[in-house]
Every structure is written in C-alpha cells, then in structure tokens.
C-alpha positions, -999 to 999 in steps of 0.1 A, spaced: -258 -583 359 -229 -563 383 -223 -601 400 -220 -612 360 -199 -584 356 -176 -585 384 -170 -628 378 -164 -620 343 -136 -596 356 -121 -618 383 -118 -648 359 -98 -624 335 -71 -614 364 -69 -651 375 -59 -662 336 -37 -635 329 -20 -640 366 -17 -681 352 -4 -670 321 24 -646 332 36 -672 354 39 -695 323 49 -676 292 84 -674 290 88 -639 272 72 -625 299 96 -641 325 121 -630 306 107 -589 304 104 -593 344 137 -606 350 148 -578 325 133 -552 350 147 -565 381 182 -558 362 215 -569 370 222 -579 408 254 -565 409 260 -544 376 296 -533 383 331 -554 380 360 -536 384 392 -561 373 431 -559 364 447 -580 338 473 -596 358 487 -613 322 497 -575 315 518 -567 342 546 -596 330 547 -568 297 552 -537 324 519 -527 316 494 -518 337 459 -530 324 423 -523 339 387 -528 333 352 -510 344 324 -537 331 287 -522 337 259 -547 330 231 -528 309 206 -558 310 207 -597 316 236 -607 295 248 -577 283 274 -558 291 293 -531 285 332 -533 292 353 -500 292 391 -515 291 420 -489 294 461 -499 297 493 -479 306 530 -497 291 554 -472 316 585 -491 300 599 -520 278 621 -532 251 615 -542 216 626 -581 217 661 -584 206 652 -608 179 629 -581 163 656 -556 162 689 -572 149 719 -555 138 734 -552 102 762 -542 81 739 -511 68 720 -500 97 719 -508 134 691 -493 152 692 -487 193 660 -480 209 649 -463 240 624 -478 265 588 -482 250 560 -463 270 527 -453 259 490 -463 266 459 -479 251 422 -479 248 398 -506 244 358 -503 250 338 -538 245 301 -545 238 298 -583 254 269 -606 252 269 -636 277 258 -670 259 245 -684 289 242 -685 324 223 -701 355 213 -669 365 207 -638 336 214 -614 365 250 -622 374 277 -612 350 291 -651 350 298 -675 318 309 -676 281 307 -650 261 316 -632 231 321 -595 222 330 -568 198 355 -541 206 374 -514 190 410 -503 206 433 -474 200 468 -473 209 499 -448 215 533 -459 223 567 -439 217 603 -444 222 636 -427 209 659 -440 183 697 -441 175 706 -452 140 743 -458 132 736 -456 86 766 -470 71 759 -466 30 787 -485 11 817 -461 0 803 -430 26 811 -415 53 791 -435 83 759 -411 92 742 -410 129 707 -400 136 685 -397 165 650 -396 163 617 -401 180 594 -427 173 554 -430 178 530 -453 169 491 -453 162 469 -479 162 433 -478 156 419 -519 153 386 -538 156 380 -574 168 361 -598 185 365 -617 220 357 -650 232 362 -658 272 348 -673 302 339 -651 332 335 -668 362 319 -656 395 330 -665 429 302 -660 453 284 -635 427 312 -611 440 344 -624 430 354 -621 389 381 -642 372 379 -627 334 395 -655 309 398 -636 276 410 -666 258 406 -649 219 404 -619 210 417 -610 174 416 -575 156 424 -562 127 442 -530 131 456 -498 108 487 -484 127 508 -453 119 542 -448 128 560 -414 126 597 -406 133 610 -370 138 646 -373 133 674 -346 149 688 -334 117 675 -335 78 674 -374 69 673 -380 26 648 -407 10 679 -425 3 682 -438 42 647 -439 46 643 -463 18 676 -488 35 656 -483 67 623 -499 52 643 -527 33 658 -536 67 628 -541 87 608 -553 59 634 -579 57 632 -587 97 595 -588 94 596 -615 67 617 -633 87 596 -635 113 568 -645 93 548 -610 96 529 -603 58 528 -563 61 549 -538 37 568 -505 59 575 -480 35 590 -450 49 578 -413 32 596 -381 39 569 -360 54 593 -330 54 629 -324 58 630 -344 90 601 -359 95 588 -397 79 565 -417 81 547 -448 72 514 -469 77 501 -502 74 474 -524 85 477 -563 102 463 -585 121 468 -585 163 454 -606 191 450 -597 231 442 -620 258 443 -619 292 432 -634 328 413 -604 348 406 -602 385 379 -584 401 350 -576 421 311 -569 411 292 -544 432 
C-alpha cells in the first residue's frame, strides 16, 4: 500500500511538472515573476531642445509590458511665433521671453515584443499633463477718438490635459532606448491670467479678446478667449482645446 502510495504521488509531480511546461498561462505567471530584466530607462527628448526646452523621462517597468513613465520638462526661454502675435491698428502686444515648466506621468502598455522582459516595441499609453508657463506683456491700446493707453502686465498659463500615445521603443543591446512618440493627442482645459500694472476697464479687455480671437480664427484654432476682470487689475480667461506632443527620446535601461 505505501509503494501504491508513494507511485501514485510521483506520477502526480511528473504531470503537473509536463503541464507547467505546456500551459501557457502558467509560462506567462513565471515570466511575470522573474520581472523586468532591466526595469529602468532614463531618456531626453532631444525634439525638445530645438523649442529651448529641456525634456526628460524616468520609465520603471512594473511587470512584462507594462510600464510606468514619469515625464517632466523645463522651457527656460522662447518667443511666441511672430505670426501668432501680429500687430493692429487697436492693439499691438510685445511679449517677454516665455519660460515655465511641465508635467506629464504615463501608464504604457507594450503590444508586443520578442521578449516580455525588455521594455522594447509598439505601444500605446494614457497620460495626464499639467503645465505652467509665464511671460510679461506690453500693450500699446489705441481706442478710436482717445488718448493712446499703455499697460504692462504679467501673463501665466495653466494647463491641465489628458491624452493618449502611440510610439515605438526600440532597444539597442537591451541597454540602449530610442523612444519614438509618434502620436500623442490630449485634450486640455488651460487658464490664463494677466495682472496688469495699473487698473485696466472691461472696455480694453473686451478689444483684447476680439483681437486674438480674431488671430486664432485665422489660424484655424476653434476656441473662444474671453477676458473677465477678476478685480481692478487682474483678468482672466479659460478655455479648453485640443494639443498634441511628440518626440524622439534617448536613453539607457538599467
């Protein structure tokens, strides 16, 4: 009865050893625990320093093909485009360099890849970003039959947005990361606020929404600015549109 016993119990191991070598959820549970081989990428978005921006990236794996991607820039100067800012007969606006910084962490999921434990291949992801830039202002308000006015003021904008990403990673030696982030669009809510040097009437404010209103038209952009007083020099206005980001990162897994 024990030799019964003891075959009975042999025969067991030696089945379930056959079938965890051939049932594919278990494969994939094992390959889960051995984890990422090299969890980490640290990358820059070269694509952002054309924009004087400084852009980088912390991507931890969490398990085979998925990630989590921690994205974080810094714009230390920069222009509006001339086109964006022209001047008119009413107003003519001079801005100040641009600076501010962003915020941008990413859930990713990798499609496929030869090897579950490397970071490398097509993926998509969701991510949620928040922005902050600021700048001074000069406005040179020339109402018909009054005296020209001048105001300074300065200028910040918020953005909070969601999106979705679609890239390619590719991985050199398991070590090496080139990051194309070929789509990534959001929709965004943004808030801008000016403070201006001196009391500013709803009468300029309104000239001053009807002139970039009719620059953003132009331009084909379908959001409405409408500037509030928020007290005697203060306004501000917000609006929600649609963005993109892209980029080509550079960096290495450990």
């Amino acid at each position: 009865m024990k030799k019964l016993i003891l075959l009975i119990v042999l025969a067991a191991l030696a089945v379930g050893t056959m079938n965890a070598q051939t049932d594919p959820d278990l494969e994939k549970y094992m390959r889960r625990r051995d984890g990422i081989k090299y969890p980490n990428v640290l990358k820059v978005n070269t694509l952002a320093i054309a924009f004087n921006n400084v852009s980088l990236a912390y991507e931890r794996g969490l398990v085979p093909r998925l990630s989590l991607v921690l994205a974080a820039g810094y714009k230390y100067s920069g222009n509006l485009p001339s086109i964006l800012n022209p001047e008119s007969n009413l107003i003519q606006i001079k801005l100040d360099q641009i600076q501010g910084y962003s915020f941008a962490p990413e859930l990713r999921y990798y499609v496929k890849s030869c090897d579950a434990r490397i970071l490398d291949g097509f993926y998509i992801g969701a991510y949620f970003r928040h922005s902050h830039y600021s700048t001074s202002a000069e406005f040179n308000y020339s109402p018909e039959d009054l005296p020209v006015e001048f105001y300074n003021a300065d200028v910040a904008m918020n953005e909070y947005g969601v999106g979705i990403s679609i890239g390619y990673q590719l991985m050199l030696w398991q070590r090496l990361s080139i990051d194309f982030m070929f789509f990534g669009p959001r929709y965004s809510n943004n808030h801008i606020g000016y403070e201006f040097d001196k009391n500013v009437s709803q009468e300029f404010l309104d000239d001053l929404s009807n002139h970039v209103n009719e620059v953003l038209n132009k331009y084909g952009f379908d959001y409405t600015v409408d500037l509030k007083q928020d007290g005697e020099n203060r306004a501000s206005t917000s609006f929600s549109f649609a963005n993109v980001k892209f980029g080509i990162g550079i960096g290495f897994a450990f």
